[in-house]
N, C-alpha and C positions, 0 to 999 in steps of 0.2 A: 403427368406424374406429380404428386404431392410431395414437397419436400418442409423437412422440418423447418420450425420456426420459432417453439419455445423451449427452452433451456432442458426443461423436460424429453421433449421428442427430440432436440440434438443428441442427448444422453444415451438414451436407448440406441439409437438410429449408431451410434459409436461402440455401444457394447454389442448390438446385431450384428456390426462390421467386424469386432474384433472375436466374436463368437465362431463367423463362420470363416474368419482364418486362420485360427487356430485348431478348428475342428480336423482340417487332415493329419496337422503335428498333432493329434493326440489321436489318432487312429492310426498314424503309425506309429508311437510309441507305447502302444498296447501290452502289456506284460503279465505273466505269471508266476507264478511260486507254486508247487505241489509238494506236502510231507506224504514219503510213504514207506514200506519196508514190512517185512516179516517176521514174525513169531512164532518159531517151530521147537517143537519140545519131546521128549519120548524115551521111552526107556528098552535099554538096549545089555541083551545078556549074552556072553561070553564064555566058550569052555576054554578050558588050559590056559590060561592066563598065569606071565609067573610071577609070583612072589617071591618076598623074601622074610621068614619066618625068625620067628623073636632071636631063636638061636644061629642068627647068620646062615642057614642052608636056604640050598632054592629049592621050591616047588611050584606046579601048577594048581590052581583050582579055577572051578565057573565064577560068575559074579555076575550080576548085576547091578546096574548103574544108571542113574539119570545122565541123558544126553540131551542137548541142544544144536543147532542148528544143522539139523541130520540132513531134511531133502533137501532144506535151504538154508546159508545162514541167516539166521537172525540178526535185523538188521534195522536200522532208521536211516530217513535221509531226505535231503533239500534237493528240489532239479527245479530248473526255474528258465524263465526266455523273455527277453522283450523285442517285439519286432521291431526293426529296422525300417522298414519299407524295402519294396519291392523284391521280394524274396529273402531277405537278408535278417538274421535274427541273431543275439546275444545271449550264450546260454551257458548253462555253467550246473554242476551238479556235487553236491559234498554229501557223503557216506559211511558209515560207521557201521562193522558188525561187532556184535557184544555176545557173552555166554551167559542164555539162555536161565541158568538155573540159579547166578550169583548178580548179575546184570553188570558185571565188570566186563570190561572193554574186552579184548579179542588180542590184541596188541599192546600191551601195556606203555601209556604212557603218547599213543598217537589216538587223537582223537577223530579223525576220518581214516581211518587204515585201509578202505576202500576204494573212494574219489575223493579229490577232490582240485576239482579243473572248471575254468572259463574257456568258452571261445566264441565264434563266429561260425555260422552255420547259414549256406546260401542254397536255393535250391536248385541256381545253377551250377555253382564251383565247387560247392561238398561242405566237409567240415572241418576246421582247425581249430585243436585245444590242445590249453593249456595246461601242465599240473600234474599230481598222481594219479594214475588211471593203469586201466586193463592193456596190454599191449596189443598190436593189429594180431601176432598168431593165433592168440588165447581166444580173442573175440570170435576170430572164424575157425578156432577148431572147437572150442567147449561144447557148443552145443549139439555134437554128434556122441559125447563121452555119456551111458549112463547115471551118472553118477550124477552129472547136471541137470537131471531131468524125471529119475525117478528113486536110482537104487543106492542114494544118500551120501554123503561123504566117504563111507564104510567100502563104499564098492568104487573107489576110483582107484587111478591105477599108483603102482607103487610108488611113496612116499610125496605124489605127485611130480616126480621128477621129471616130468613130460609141462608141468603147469598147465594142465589143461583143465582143473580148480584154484589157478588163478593162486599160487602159492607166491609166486612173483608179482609186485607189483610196483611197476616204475617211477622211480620218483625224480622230478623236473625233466618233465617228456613232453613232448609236441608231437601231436599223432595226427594225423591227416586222413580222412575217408572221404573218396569219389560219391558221387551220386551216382546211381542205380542206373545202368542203361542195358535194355533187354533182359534183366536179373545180374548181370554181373556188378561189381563193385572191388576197386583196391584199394589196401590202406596202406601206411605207413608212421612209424614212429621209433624218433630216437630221444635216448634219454644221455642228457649231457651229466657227466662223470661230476663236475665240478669241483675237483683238487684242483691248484695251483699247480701247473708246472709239470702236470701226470695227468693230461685231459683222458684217458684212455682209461683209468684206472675203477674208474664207476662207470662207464658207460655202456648201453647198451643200447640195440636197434631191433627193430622186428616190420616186415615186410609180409602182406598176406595179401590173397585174391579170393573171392566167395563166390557163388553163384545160386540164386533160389528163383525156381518157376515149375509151380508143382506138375509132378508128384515127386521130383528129383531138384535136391538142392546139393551144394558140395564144397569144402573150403581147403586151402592149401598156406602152406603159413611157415614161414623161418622166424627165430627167435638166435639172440645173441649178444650175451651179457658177461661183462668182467667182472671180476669179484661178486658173484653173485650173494652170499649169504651178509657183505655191510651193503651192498647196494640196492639190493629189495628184500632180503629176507629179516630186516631189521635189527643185524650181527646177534653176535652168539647169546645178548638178555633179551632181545625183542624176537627173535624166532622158537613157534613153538608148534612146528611141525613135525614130521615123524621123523627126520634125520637129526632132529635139535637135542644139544648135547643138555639144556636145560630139562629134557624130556626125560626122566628115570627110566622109564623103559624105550628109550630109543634104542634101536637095534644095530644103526648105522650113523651113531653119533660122527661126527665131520666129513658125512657122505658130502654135504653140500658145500663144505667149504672148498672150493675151488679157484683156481685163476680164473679160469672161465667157464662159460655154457653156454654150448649150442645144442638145437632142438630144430629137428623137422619133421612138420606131418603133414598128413592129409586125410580128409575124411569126407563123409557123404552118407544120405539117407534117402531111400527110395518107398512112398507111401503105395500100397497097393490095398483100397479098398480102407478098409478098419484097422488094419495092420502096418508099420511103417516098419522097413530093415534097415539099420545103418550099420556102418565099417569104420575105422578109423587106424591107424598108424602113427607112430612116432619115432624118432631115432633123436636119443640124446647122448653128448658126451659129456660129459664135467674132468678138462682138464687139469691136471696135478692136485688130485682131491686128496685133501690133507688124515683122509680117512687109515690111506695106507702110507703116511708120513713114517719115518723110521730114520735112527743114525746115519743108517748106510743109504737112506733115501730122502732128505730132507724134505725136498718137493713135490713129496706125494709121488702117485701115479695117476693114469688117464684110466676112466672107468665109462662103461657103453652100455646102453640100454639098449634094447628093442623092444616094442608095446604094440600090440595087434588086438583089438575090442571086436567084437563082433554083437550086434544087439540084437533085440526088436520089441515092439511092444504092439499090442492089440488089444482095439477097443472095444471090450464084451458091450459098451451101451454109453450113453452118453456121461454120466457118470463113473463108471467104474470101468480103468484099465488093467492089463497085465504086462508085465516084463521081463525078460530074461535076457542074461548078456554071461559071455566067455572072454576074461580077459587073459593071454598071454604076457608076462612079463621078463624078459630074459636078460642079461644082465654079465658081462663078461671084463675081464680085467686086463690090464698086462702085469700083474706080479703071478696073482695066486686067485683060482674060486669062479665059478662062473653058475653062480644061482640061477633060479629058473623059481617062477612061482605062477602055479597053475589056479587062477579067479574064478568062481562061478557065483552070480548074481541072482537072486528072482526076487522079484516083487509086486505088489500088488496095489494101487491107489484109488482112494474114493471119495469124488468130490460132494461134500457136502453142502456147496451152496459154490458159487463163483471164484468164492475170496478162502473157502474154509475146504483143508484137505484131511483125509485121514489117510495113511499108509502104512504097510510093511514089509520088510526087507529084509531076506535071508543071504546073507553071502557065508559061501567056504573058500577057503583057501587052500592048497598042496604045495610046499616047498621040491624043489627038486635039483639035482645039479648038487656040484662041490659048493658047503657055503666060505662065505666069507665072516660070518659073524663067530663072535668068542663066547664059549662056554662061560658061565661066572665062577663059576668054584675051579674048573680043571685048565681053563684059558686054551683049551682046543678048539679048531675051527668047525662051528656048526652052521646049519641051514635053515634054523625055524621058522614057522609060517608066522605072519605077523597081517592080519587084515588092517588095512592104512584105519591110522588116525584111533587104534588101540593099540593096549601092553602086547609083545610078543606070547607067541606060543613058548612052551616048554617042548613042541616036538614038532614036527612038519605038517600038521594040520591044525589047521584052527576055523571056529564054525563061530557066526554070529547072527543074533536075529535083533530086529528094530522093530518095535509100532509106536507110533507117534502122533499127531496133530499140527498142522500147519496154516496158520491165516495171516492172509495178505493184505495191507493196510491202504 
C-alpha cells in the first residue's frame, strides 16, 4: 500500500476520508419539498332560488353563477419529508383552499385552513402528527361519499353535518395511523380543547378502522367534538357553511352551534369489472343546538340525523366515467319537525389528460316530512329543498346542474 507523503496527497487522502463518512449522513438525511394543489372552476345554474326583491317580498327565480372548487377544492400546498434512516422520516404538510373566482382565502383570516401539521412517520410503527389536520373518521369515511369523488360539492350530504367534506377541521390534534397489515389499518386522533381550567370545552377525538384489497375496500369511524362551531367551524365570522348564520341564505342558521357532536359511520365499495358500487351511513347528533334555543328553552334542543348514500360509477373507457348516487337525509328533533330530504346525483367526467378534468353534474333535490325551517314574510314552519352549499328553494324541490374544468398541479 502507498501511503501519502506530501502535504498535497495528505489533503486529499483526509477529504477522501472525511467524504466517505459523511456520505451515509447525507443519504440518510435525504429530503423533499413537493408544491401541488387544484384549480377547479364552472358554472353552475339553479331553479327557484329565493330572493329578496327591492320592495322587501320574497320570491324564487333561476340563476346562474360562477362557482369554484366544485369536484375539488381549489387549493395550494407544501408536503415535504426528510429521511431518518432506517425506515424513519420527518414530514409535515401546509394547505390552503381559496375561491376560485376572487382568489380570497376560503376562511377568512386562516391561511392553511386545511393542514397544517409535522410528524414522524416509520414504516414499522405508523404515523404521528402534529397540527390542524383531517380527523381519523373523515379520512376513512370520505372517500366512499360521491361528492368526494365525482358529483361535486353540490351533491354532498346535508349541510355536511355528517363532515364527510371535511367541514370540521381539528385544530392542535395528534392523530396517529398504523401501518397497513393484510389491508387493514387504525387511526386515532384527539384534539386538545386548550381553555384553562375547562380542558373539555374545545376538545374532541375521532377513532377509525379501514380496510382496502380489491375489488372490496371499507371504513368505520366515530367522531366527537365539543363546542363544535368555536372549535373547528372557526365561530360564528370564520364559518361559511350552509348552517352559518354569516350565510344570507342559510336555512338552518345555529344548526351547528352545539354543546357537542357525535357522528358514526360506515362505509364500503365493491368494484365489479368497469363499474364500482359503494354504500355509506352516518348517524349524527348535535347536542343542545342553539337553533331551537327559546325563553322557555335556553339550551337549545338535541337534533339527529340519519344519512344512507348509495352510489356507483362506471367506466364507459379510460377516459370518460359515469355516476349516479341516492342520498337519504332524515333529520328528526325533540321539540318540533322531522324533515326528510330525498338527493339524487348524476354525473359524468372526462379526463382530458392525467392532471386535466372536465365534468358535469346534475343533482335534485325533494324535501319531505314536517319542516323546521321559517317562512320569511309569514314566520310559519316550512320545509324547503336546499341543495348543500346553495340559496334555499322557495318550495320543496330544487334542481341544479354543474359543468366545469378541473387541473391538478
Amino acid at each position: 500500500m502507498n501511503h501519502p507523503t506530501t502535504p498535497r496527497q495528505i489533503a486529499a487522502a483526509v477529504a477522501a476520508l472525511a467524504a466517505a463518512l459523511a456520505a451515509p449522513c447525507i443519504a440518510q438525511a435525504q429530503s423533499s419539498i413537493t408544491l401541488y394543489g387544484d384549480v377547479d372552476a364552472g358554472i353552475t345554474y339553479t331553479n327557484n332560488q329565493q330572493v329578496t326583491h327591492a320592495d322587501g317580498s320574497i320570491g324564487g327565480g333561476h340563476n346562474f353563477q360562477f362557482t369554484g372548487g366544485n369536484s375539488a377544492p381549489s387549493r395550494f400546498g407544501l408536503t415535504g419529508s426528510e429521511d431518518l434512516g432506517g425506515g424513519t422520516a420527518v414530514t409535515f404538510k401546509l394547505e390552503n383552499s381559496f375561491y376560485t373566482g376572487t382568489g380570497s382565502f376560503v376562511q377568512g383570516g386562516t391561511l392553511f385552513n386545511q393542514n397544517a401539521w409535522v410528524g414522524l412517520t416509520s414504516e414499522r410503527y405508523g404515523t404521528l402528527t402534529f397540527g390542524r389536520q383531517f380527523d381519523s373518521y373523515t379520512n376513512a369515511l370520505a372517500p366512499y361519499a360521491s361528492s368526494n369523488n365525482w358529483a361535486t360539492l353540490f351533491g354532498s350530504h346535508l349541510g355536511d353535518v355528517d363532515n364527510l367534506n371535511a367541514a370540521l377541521n381539528l385544530n392542535n390534534a395528534v392523530q396517529y395511523v398504523s401501518p397497513t397489515f393484510a389491508g387493514f389499518s387504525v387511526s386515532g386522533t384527539y384534539s386538545l380543547g386548550g381553555v384553562a381550567g375547562d380542558f373539555a370545552q374545545k376538545r374532541g377525538w375521532a377513532v377509525a378502522a379501514s380496510y382496502s384489497n380489491a375489488p372490496f375496500s371499507f371504513g368505520i369511524g366515530y367522531l366527537d367534538l365539543n363546542n363544535p362551531l368555536d372549535a373547528a367551524l372557526g365561530g360564528q365570522q370564520g364559518y361559511i357553511g350552509d348552517f352559518a348564520c354569516s350565510n344570507p341564505t342559510a336555512m338552518y342558521c345555529e344548526l351547528q352551534n352545539a354543546r357537542s357532536l357525535k357522528t358514526f359511520g360506515a362505509g364500503g365499495t365493491y368494484t365489479f369489472g368497469p363499474a364500482t358500487f359503494g354504500l355509506v351511513y352516518t348517524h349524527t347528533k348535535l347536542d343542545d343546538s342553539q337553533y331551537f334555543a327559546s325563553a322557555a328553552l335556553p339550551q337549545g334542543s338535541d337534533v339527529r340525523f340519519d344519512i344512507v348514500e348509495v352510489n356507483a360509477t362506471y367506466a364507459v373507457s379510460p377516459a370518460l366515467s359515469l355516476g349516479a348516487a341516492y342520498i337519504y337525509n332524515s333529520m328528526k328533533t325533540d321539540v318540533s319537525g322531522s324533515p326528510k330530504f330525498h338527493q339524487a346525483n348524476l354525473g359524468a367526467t372526462y379526463n382530458l389528460s392525467k392532471r386535466t378534468t372536465l365534468y358535469a353534474v346534475g343533482i335534485f333535490q325533494k324535501a319531505a316530512g314536517s319542516g323546521i325551517g321559517a317562512d320569511p314574510v309569514t314566520g310559519q314552519a316550512v320545509n324547503y329543498a336546499q341543495i348543500p352549499n346553495l340559496p334555499n328553494s322557495t318550495t320543496d324541490k330544487q334542481v341544479s346542474v354543474t359543468v366545469g374544468l378541473k387541473h391538478n398541479f
